[in-house]
C-alpha positions as CSV (number, residue, x, y, z in Angstrom):
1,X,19.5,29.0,-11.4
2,X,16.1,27.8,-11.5
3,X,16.0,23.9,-12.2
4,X,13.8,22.4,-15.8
5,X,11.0,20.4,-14.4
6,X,9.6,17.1,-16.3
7,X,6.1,17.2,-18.3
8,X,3.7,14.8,-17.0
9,X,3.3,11.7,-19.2
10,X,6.2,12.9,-21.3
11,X,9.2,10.4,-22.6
12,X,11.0,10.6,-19.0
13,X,7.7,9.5,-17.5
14,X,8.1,5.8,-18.5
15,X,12.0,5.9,-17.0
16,X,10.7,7.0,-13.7
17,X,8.3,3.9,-14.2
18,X,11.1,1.5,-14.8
19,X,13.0,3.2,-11.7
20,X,9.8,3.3,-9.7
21,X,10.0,-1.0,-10.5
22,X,13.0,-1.3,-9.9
23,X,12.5,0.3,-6.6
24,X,9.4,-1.5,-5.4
25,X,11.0,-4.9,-6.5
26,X,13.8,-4.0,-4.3
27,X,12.1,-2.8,-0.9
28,X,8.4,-4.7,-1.3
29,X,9.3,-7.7,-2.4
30,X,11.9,-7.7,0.1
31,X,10.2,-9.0,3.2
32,X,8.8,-12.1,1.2
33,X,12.3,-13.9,1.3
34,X,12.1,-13.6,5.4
35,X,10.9,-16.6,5.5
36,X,13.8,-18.6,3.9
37,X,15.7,-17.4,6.8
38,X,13.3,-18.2,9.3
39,X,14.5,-21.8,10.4
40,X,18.2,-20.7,10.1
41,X,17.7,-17.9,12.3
42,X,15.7,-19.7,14.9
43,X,18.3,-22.1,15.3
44,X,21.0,-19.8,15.3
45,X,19.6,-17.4,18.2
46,X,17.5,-20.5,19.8
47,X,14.5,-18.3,19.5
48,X,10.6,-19.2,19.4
49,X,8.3,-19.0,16.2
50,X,6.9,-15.8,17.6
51,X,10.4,-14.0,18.7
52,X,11.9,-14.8,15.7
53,X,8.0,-13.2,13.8
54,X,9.4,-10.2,15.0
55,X,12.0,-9.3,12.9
56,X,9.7,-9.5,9.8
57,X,7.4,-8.3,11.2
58,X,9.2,-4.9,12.5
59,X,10.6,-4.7,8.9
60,X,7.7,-4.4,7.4
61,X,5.8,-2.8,9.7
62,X,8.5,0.3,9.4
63,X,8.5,0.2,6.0
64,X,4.8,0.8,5.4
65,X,3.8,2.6,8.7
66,X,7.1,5.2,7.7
67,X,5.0,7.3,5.9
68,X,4.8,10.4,7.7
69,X,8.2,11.2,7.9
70,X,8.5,10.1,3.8
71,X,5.8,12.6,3.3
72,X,7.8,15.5,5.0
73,X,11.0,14.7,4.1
74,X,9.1,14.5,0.0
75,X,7.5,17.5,1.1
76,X,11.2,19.5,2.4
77,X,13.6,17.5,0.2
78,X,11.6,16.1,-3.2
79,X,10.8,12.4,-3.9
80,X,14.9,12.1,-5.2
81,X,16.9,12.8,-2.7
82,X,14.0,11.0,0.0
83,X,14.5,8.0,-2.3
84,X,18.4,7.9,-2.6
85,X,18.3,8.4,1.6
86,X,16.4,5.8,1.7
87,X,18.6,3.7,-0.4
88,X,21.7,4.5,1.8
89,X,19.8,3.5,4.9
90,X,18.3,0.0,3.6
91,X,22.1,-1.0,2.8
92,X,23.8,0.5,6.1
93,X,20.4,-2.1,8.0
94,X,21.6,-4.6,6.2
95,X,25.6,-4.1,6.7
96,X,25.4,-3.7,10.5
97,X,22.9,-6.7,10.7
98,X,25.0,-9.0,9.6
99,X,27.6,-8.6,12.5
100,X,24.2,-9.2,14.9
101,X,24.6,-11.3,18.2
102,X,21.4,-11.2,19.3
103,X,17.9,-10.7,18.1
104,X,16.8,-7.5,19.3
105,X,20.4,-6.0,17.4
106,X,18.6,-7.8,14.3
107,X,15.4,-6.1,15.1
108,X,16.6,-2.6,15.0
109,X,19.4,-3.1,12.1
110,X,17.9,-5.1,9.8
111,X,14.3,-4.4,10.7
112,X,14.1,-0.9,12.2
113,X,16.8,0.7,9.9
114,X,16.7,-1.4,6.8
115,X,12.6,-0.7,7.2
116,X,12.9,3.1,7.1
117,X,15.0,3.3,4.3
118,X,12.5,0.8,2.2
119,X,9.8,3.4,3.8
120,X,11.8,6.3,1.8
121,X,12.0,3.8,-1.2
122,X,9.3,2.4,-1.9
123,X,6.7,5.7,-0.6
124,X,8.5,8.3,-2.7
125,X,8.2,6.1,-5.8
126,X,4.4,5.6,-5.5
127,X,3.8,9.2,-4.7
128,X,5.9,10.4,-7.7
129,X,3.9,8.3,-10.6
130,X,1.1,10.5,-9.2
131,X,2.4,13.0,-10.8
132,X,3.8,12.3,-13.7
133,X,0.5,10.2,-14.9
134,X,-2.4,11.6,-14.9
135,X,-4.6,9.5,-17.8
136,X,-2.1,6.6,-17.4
137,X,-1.9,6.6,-14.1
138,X,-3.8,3.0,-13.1
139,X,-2.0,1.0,-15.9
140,X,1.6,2.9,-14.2
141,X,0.9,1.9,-10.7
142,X,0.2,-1.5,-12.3
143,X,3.3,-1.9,-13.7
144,X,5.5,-0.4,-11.6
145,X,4.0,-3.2,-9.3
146,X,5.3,-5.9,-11.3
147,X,8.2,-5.0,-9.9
148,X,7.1,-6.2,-6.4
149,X,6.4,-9.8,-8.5
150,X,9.8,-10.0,-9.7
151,X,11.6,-8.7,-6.2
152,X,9.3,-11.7,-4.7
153,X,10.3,-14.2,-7.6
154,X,14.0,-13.5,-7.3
155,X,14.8,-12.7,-3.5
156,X,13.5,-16.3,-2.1
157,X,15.6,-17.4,-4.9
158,X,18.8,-15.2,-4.4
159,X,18.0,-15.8,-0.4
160,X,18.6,-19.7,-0.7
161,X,21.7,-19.6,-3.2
162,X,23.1,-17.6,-0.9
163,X,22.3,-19.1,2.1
164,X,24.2,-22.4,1.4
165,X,27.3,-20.8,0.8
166,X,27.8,-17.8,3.1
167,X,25.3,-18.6,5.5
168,X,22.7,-15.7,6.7
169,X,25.4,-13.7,8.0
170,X,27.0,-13.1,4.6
171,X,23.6,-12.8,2.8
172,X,22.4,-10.2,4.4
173,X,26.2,-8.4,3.7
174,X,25.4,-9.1,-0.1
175,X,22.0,-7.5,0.2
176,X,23.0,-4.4,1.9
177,X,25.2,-4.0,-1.4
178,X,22.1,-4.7,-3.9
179,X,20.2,-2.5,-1.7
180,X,22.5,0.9,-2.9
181,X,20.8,0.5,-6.5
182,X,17.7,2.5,-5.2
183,X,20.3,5.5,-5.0
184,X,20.9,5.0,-9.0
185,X,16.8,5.0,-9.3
186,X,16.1,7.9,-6.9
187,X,18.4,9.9,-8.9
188,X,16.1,9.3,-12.0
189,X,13.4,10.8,-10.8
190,X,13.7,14.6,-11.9
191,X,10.6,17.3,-10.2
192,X,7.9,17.3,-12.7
193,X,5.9,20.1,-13.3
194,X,2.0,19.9,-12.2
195,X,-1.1,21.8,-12.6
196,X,-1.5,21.3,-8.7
197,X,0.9,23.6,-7.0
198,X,4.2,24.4,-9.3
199,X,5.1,26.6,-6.9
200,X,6.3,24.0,-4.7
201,X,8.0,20.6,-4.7
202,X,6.8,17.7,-6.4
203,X,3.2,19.7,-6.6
204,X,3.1,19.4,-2.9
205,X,0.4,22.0,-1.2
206,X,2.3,25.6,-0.1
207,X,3.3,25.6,3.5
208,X,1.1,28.6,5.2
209,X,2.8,31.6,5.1
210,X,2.0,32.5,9.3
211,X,3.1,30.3,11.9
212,X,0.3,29.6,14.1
213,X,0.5,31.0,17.6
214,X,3.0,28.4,19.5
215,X,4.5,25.6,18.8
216,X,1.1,23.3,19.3
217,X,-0.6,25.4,17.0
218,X,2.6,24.2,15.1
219,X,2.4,20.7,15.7
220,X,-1.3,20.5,14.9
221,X,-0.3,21.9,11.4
222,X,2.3,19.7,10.8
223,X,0.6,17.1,11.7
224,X,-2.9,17.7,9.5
225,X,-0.4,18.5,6.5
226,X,1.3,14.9,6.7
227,X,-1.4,12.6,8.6
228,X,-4.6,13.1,6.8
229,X,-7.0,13.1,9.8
230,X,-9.0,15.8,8.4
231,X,-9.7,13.1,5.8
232,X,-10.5,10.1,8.2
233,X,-13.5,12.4,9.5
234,X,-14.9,14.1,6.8
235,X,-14.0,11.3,4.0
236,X,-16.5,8.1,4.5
237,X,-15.1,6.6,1.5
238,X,-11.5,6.8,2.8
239,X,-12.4,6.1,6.3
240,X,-14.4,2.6,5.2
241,X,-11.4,1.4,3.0
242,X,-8.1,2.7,5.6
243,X,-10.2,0.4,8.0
244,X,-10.8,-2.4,6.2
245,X,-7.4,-2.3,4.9
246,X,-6.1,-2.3,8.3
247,X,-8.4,-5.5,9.5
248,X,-7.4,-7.1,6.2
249,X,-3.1,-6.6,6.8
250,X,-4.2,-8.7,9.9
251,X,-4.5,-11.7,7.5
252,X,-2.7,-10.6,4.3
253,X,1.4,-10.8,4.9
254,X,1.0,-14.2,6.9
255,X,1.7,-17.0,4.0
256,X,4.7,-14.7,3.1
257,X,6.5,-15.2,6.2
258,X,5.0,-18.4,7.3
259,X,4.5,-20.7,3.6
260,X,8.4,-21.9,3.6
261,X,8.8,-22.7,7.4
262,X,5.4,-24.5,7.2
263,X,6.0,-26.4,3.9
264,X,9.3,-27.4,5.7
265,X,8.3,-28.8,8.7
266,X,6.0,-31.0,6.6
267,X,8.8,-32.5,5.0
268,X,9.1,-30.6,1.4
269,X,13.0,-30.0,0.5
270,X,14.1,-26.4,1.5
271,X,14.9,-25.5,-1.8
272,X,11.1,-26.5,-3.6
273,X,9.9,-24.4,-0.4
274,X,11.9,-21.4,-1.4
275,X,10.9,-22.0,-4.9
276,X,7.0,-21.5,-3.9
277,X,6.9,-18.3,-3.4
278,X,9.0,-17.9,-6.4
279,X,6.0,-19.3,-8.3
280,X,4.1,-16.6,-6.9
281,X,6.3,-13.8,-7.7
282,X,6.7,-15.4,-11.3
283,X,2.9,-15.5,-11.9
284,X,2.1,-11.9,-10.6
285,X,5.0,-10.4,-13.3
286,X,2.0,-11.5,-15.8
287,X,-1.0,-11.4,-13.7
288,X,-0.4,-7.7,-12.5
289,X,-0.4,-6.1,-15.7
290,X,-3.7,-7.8,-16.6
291,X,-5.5,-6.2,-13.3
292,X,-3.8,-2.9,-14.0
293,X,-5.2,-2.8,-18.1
294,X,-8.5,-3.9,-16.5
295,X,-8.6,-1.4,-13.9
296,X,-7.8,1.3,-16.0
297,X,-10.8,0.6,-18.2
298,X,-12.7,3.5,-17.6
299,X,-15.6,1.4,-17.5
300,X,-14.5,-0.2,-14.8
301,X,-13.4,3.4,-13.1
302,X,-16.4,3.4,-10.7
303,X,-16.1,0.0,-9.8
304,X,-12.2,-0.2,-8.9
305,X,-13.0,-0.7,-4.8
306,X,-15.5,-3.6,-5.7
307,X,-12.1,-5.4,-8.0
308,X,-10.3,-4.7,-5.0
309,X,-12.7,-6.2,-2.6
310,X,-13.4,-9.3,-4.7
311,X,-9.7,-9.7,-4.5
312,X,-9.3,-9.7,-1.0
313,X,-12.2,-12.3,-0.9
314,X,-10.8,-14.6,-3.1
315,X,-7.8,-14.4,-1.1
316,X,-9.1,-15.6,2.0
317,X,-10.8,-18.6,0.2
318,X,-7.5,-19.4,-0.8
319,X,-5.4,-19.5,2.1
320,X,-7.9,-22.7,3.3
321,X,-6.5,-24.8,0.3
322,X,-3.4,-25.0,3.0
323,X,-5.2,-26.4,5.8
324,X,-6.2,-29.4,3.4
325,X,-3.4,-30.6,2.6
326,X,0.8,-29.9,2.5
327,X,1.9,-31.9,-0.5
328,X,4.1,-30.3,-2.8
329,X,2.0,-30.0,-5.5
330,X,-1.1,-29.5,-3.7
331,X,0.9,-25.8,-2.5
332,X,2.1,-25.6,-5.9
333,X,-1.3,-25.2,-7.1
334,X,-2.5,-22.9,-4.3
335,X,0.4,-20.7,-5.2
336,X,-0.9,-20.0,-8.4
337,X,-4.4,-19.3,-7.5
338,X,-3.2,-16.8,-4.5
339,X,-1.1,-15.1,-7.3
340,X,-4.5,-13.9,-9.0
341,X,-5.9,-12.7,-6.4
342,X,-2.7,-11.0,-5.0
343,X,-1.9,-9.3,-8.2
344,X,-5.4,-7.6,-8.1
345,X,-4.6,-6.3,-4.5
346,X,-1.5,-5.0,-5.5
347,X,-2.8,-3.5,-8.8
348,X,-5.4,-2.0,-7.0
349,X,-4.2,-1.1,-3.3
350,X,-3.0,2.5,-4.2
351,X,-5.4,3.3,-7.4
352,X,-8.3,2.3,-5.2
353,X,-6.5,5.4,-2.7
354,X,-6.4,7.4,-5.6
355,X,-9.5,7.2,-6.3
356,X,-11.1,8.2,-2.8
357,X,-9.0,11.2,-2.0
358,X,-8.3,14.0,-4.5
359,X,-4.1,14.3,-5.6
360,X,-2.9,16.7,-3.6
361,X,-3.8,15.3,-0.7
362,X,-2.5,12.0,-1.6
363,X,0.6,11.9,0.1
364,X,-0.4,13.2,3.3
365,X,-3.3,10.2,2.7
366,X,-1.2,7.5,1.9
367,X,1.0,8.6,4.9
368,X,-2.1,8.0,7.9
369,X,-3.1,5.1,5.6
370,X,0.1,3.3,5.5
371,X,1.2,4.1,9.4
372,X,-2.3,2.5,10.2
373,X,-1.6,-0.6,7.7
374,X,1.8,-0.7,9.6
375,X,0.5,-1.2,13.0
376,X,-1.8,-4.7,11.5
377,X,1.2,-5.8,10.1
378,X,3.4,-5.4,13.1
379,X,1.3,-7.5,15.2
380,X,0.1,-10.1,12.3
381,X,3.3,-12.4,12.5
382,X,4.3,-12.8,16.4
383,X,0.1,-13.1,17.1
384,X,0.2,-16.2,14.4
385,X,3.7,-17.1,15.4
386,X,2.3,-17.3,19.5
387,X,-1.1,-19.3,18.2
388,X,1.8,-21.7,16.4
389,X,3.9,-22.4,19.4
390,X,0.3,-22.3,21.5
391,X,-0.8,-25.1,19.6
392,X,2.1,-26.8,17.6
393,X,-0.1,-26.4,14.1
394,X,1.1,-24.2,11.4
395,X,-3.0,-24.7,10.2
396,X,-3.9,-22.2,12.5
397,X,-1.8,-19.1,10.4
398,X,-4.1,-20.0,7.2
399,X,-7.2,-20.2,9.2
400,X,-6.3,-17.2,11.1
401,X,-5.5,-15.4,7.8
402,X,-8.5,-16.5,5.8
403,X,-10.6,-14.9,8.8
404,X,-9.4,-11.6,8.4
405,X,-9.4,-11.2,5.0
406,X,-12.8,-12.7,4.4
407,X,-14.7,-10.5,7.0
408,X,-12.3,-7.5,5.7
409,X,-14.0,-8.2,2.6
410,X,-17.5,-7.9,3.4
411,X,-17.0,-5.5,5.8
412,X,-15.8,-2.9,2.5
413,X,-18.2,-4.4,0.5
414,X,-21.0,-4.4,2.5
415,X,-19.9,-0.7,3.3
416,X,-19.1,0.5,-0.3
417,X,-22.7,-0.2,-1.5
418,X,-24.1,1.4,1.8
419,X,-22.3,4.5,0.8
420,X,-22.9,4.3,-2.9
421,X,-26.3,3.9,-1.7
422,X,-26.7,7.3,0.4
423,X,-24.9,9.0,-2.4
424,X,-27.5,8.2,-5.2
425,X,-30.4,8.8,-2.4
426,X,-28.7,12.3,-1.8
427,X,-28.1,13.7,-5.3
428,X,-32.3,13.8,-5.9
429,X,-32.3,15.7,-3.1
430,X,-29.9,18.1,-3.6
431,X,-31.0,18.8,-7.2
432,X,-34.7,19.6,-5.9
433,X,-33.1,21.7,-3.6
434,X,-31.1,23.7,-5.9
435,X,-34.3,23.8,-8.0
436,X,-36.5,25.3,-5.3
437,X,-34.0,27.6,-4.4
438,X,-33.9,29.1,-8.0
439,X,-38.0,28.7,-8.3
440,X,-37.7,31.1,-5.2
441,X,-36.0,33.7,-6.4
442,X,-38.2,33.8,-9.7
443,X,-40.5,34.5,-7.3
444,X,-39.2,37.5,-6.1
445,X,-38.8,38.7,-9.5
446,X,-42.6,38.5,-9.7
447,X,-43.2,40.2,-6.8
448,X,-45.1,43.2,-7.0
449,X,-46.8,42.3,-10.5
450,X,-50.2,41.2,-11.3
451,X,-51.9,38.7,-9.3
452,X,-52.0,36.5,-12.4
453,X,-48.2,36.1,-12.3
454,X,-48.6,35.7,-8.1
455,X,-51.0,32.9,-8.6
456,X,-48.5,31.3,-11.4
457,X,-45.3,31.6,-8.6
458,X,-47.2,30.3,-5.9
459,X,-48.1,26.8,-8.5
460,X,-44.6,26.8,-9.3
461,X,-43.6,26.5,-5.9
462,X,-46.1,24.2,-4.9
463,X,-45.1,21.6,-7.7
464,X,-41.3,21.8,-6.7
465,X,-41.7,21.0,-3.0
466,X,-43.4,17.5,-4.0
C-alpha cells in the first residue's frame, strides 16, 4: 500500500522542526557537559588531561565524522527509522558505560557507540528540514539549532545535579534513559514529497539501475554517491569552506571541554563552573534566532559565508579574554560575548553548506564535510590536553584556540573574495563569448549575399572581439 508523503512547508513541517530541536538539543549539546565530568573522571581512572580528552574527544568526533554511513542508512532506510536507530544506540553507549572499569571501555561505550547513534540523530534531522523547507529553510535550521542552546544550558546543569548524588556512574545510567526520546522524535518525521526525486526516499538521487563491472566499480559508486569527492574537485566554493571548517574545529570545541576544569583549578566553586556554560547555552536560545532571521534576509543571501566568517573571527578574539584573567565574573562576561558569536556559527554552519552545493547533493555533502570536521575535532582535545600537562597552563587551550579560528577566518575570507572575484571577472567573458558565437552565425546567414551585407558582418564581428 503505497505510503502518504508530507508537503513541503505544510503544517507537519513545523513538528518535524520541534522534533528536529529536540533532537539536536539532545545529541549536540551533549558533548558540552563533558567537561563537568572531567575532574571526577580523572580521579576516578588516575588518568592525564590528555587521556582523559579522549573520551570527548572520540564522542564527538564519531558523532560528526558518522556521516557516511547516516547518509546510506537515510539513503536505504529514510531519515525515521536512521534517527530512531540512532536513538537506541546513544542510550545502549550510555547504559554499558556506566558499568566501565577502565578508560578505553569508556571510549568505545560512551564515546564510540553513544557517538554513532548521536551521528544517526542529529545528521538525519539536519538533512530532513532540507526538505521540508524550501523558502524557510535558513530561519528552520536556525531554530532547530536553538535546540543545541538549550541541550548546552540544561546538560552542564542536569550533569552537576546529578553528579552529587549518584556520582558519574549513575549519571550516565540516567542519560542513557533521556537519550530514548530521539526514538519518539525520529518517529515524527514522516517522508515528504519533493520536486527532487519522488521516486525515491527522502528525495534522495535514484541508485543506477547497472551495477558497474566488479565490486570496485561498486565501491567507487558507493562511495561518490555518499562522500562527495566529486564536489571537493570541481566545487571551489565548497572545497575553500570544508577546509577552513576543518582548520577552524582545531580551535572551535576546546572552551567546551576545557572552560569548567580550567575555571576549577583556578579556584571558582564547581557548581558556578558548571553554570558557565549554562550561561552560554541560555544566551544562544535568544541569540540563534536573531542570526537565523538575519541570515534569511534575502538581502543578506549572498553574503551568508562572509556572516559566517565574521563569526568565526570574533570567536577567536574572544577566547583571549581567558588568558587575562580567571575571575568569576571576568568568565562570566566572556561567556556572553562567545555566545554571539557562537550562535552565528551554528545558525550559519549548515545554511552556509546549503548554499554552496545544490540539495540533492546535500547529504552526500554534508557526509565528506562532517567526516573531515570529525577528524579536527578528534585530535583538538588530547593535542590541547598534552600542551596542558606539557606546560602546567590551561592558557595555552585559549591561545591555541584563538589561533585556529582566527587564521581559519582569513583564510575563508581572504578566499571567498578571491573567488567572488574570478566569478565576476568570468561572467564578462563568457557573455562576449556567447555574443560572438551568435554574431557568427549571423554571419553565415549572410553568406552568399551582396557584398554590402559581407562588409556589414565582417564590422559586426570586428566590434564584438574588442
Amino acid at each position: 500500500m503505497p505510503r502518504a508523503l508530507e508537503r513541503e512547508e505544510g503544517c507537519w513541517a513545523w513538528a518535524v522542526l520541534l522534533a528536529s530541536m529536540l533532537i539536536q538539543g539532545l545529541t549536540l549539546g551533549f558533548p558540552t557537559c563533558t567537561g563537568v565530568f572531567f575532574t571526577e573522571l580523572q580521579h576516578d581512572f588516575q588518568a592525564s588531561n590528555s587521556e582523559t580528552s579522549w573520551f570527548p574527544s572520540i564522542l564527538t568526533a564519531v558523532l560528526h565524522a558518522g556521516g557516511p554511513l547516516c547518509s546510506i542508512l537515510v539513503g536505504r532506510f529514510g531519515c525515521r527509522w536512521t534517527v530512531m536507530l540512532g536513538g537506541l544506540l546513544a542510550s545502549l553507549g550510555m547504559v554499558t558505560s556506566s558499568f566501565s572499569r577502565t578508560l578505553s571501555q569508556l571510549y568505545i561505550t560512551a564515546g564510540l557507540i553513544t557517538g554513532l547513534g548521536m551521528c544517526f540523530g542529529f545528521q538525519s534531522s539536519i538533512t530532513v528540514l532540507g526538505y521540508y523547507f524550501t523558502r524557510r529553510r535558513a530561519l528552520a535550521n536556525a531554530l532547530a539549532s536553538v535546540g543545541v542552546s538549550l541541550g548546552i544550558m540544561l546538560w552542564p546543569l542536569l550533569s552537576r545535579y546529578l553528579l552529587e548524588d549518584l556520582g558519574w556512574r549513575g549519571t550516565f545510567l540516567i542519560f542513557g534513559g533521556v537519550l530514548l526520546h530521539c526514538c519518539v522524535c525520529g518517529a515524527v518525521m514522516r517522508p515528504v514529497a519533493t520536486t527532487v526525486a519522488p521516486e525515491t526516499k527522502e528525495g534522495l538521487p535514484p541508485p543506477p539501475k547497472t551495477p558497474g563491472p566488479g565490486t570496485l566499480a561498486a565501491c567507487s559508486q558507493t562511495i561518490q554517491r555518499h562522500l562527495a569527492f566529486d564536489i571537493l574537485r570541481h566545487n571551489p566554493g565548497y572545497r575553500v569552506y570544508t577546509l577552513g571548517v576543518m582548520w577552524m574545529i582545531l580551535g572551535f570545541p576546546l572552551p567546551h571541554v576545557f572552560l569548567v576544569p580550567y575555571a576549577v583549578r583556578h579556584g571558582v566553586d564547581e557548581n558556578r563552573a558548571a553554570l558557565l556554560i549554562s550561561i552560554i547555552g541560555f544566551s544562544n536560545i535568544f541569540l540563534r534566532p536573531v542570526a537565523g532571521l538575519v541570515a534569511s534576509r534575502q538581502n543578506f543571501a549572498s553574503h551568508r559565508k562572509y556572516l559566517f566568517t565574521l563569526a568565526v573571527l570574533l570567536n577567536g578574539l574572544t577566547n583571549l579574554v581567558c588568558t587575562a584573567s580567571a575571575d568569576f565574573r571576568v568568565l562570566v562576561g566572556y561567556c556572553l560575548v562567545y555566545s554571539v558569536s557562537m550562535s552565528g556559527i551554528g545558525a550559519l554552519l549548515f545554511q552556509v553548506l546549503m548554499d554552496i552545493v545544490p540539495m540533492d547533493r546535500f547529504c552526500s555533502a554534508l557526509g565528506l564535510f562532517t567526516i573531515l570536521e570529525g577528524i579536527s575535532i578528534l585530535i583538538a582535545p588530547p593535542m590541547a590536553g598534552f600542551l596542558v600537562d606539557a606546560t602546567g597552563n590551561f592558557n595555552c587551550v585559549f591561545y591555541m584556540s584563538s589561533f585556529f579560528l582566527i587564521s581559519a577566518a582569513l583564510f575563508m575570507g581572504g578566499s571567498f573574495c578571491a573567488l567572488q572575484k574570478k566569478e565576476k571577472q568570468g561572467r564578462p567573458a563568457e557573455a562576449e563569448g556567447a555574443f560572438t558565437e551568435a554574431a557568427g552565425e549571423q554571419c553565415l546567414t549572410l553568406e552568399g549575399t551582396d557584398s554590402s551585407e559581407k562588409r556589414l558582418c565582417r564590422e559586426i564581428m570586428y566590434v564584438t572581439s574588442v
